[in-house]
C-alpha positions as CSV (number, residue, x, y, z in Angstrom):
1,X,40.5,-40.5,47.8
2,X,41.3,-40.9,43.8
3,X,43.9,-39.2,41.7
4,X,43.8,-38.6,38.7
5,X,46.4,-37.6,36.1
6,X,45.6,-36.6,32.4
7,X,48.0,-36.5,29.4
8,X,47.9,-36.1,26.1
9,X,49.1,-34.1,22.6
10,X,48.9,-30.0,24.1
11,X,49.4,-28.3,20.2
12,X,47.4,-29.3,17.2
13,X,46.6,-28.3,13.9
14,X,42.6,-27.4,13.3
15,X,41.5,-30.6,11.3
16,X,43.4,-33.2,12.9
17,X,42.6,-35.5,16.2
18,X,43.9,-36.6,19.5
19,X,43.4,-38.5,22.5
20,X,43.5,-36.9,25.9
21,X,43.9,-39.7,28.7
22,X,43.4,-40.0,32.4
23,X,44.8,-41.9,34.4
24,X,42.8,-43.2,37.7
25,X,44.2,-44.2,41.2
26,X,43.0,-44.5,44.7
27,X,39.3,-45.8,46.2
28,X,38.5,-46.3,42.1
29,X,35.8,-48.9,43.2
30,X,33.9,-46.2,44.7
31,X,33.2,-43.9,41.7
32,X,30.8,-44.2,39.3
33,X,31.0,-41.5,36.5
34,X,33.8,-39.8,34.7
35,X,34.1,-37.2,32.5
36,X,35.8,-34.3,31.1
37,X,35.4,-30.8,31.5
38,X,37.1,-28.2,29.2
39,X,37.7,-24.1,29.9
40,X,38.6,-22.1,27.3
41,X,40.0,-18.6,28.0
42,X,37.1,-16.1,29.4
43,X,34.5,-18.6,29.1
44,X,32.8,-21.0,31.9
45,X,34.1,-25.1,32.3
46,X,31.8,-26.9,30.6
47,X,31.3,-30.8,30.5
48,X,31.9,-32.1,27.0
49,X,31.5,-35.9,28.1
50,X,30.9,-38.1,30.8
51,X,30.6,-42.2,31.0
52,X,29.1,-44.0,33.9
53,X,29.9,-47.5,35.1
54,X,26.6,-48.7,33.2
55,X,28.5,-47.6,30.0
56,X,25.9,-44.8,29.6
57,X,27.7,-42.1,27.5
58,X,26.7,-38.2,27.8
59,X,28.2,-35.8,25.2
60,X,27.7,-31.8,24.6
61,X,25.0,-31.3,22.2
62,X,27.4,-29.2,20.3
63,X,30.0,-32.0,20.3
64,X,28.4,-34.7,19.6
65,X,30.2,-36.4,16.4
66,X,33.6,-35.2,16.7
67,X,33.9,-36.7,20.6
68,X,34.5,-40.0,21.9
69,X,34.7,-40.9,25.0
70,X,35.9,-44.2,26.5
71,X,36.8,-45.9,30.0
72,X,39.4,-48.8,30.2
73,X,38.6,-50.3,33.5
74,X,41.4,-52.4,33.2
75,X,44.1,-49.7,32.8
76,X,41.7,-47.3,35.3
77,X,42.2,-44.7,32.2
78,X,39.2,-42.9,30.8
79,X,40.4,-41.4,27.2
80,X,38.8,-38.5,25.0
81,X,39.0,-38.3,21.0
82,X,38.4,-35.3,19.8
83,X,38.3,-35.4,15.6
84,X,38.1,-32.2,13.0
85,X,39.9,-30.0,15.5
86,X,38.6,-26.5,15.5
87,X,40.5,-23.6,17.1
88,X,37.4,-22.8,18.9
89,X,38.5,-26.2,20.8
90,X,41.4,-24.9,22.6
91,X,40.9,-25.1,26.8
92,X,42.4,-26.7,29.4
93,X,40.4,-30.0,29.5
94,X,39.7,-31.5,32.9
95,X,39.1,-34.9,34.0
96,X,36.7,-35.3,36.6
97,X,35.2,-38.6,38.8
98,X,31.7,-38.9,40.7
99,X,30.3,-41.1,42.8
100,X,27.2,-40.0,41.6
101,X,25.8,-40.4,38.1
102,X,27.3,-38.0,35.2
103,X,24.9,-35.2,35.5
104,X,26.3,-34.5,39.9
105,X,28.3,-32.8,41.2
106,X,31.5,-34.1,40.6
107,X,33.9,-35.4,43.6
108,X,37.9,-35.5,42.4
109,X,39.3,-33.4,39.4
110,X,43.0,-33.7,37.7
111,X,45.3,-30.8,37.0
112,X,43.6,-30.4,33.4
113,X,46.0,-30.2,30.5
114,X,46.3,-27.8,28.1
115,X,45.0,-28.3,24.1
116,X,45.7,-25.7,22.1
117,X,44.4,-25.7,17.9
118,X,46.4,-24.0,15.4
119,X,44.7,-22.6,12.3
């Protein structure tokens, strides 16, 4: 089994940044990809980015240049930036582990925390 627990800054002003984090525990040797998932109210969860153990790096089309994603395998803590805010980015973001590579099924979620952008 693997935990995992995320954290991070829940109310933003649109324009600004932060860093979500997750923190990994358990069989960690046995996953491959992580990623994160958001929700927003009404609307399906979608994966916004994802890093395998290769370093290989997926991101949203529609994301790409305001996310970064990055995996301390150190710390077992993935992290997501997310710059230029937009209220359109409030969700409850996920993190999620796979064995598999990013684009599976995914295998152990966290609680998901809740961002929420101010105009």
């Amino acid at each position: 089994q693997v935990q995992l627990v995320e954290s991070g800054r829940g109310l933003v002003q649109a324009g600004g940044s932060l860093r979500l984090s997750c923190a990994a525990s358990g069989l960690i040797g046995s996953i491959n990809a992580m990623g994160w998932y958001r929700q927003a109210p009404g609307k399906e969860r979608e994966l916004v980015a994802a890093i395998n153990s290769g370093g290989n790096i997926y991101y949203a089309d529609s994301e790409k240049g305001r996310f970064l994603i990055s995996r301390d395998n150190a710390k077992n803590t993935l992290y997501l930036q997310i710059f230029s805010l937009k209220p359109e980015d409030t969700a409850m973001y996920y993190c999620a582990a796979a064995h598999g590579d990013y684009y599976t099924e995914y295998d152990y979620w966290g609680q998901g925390t809740q961002v929420t952008v101010s105009s």
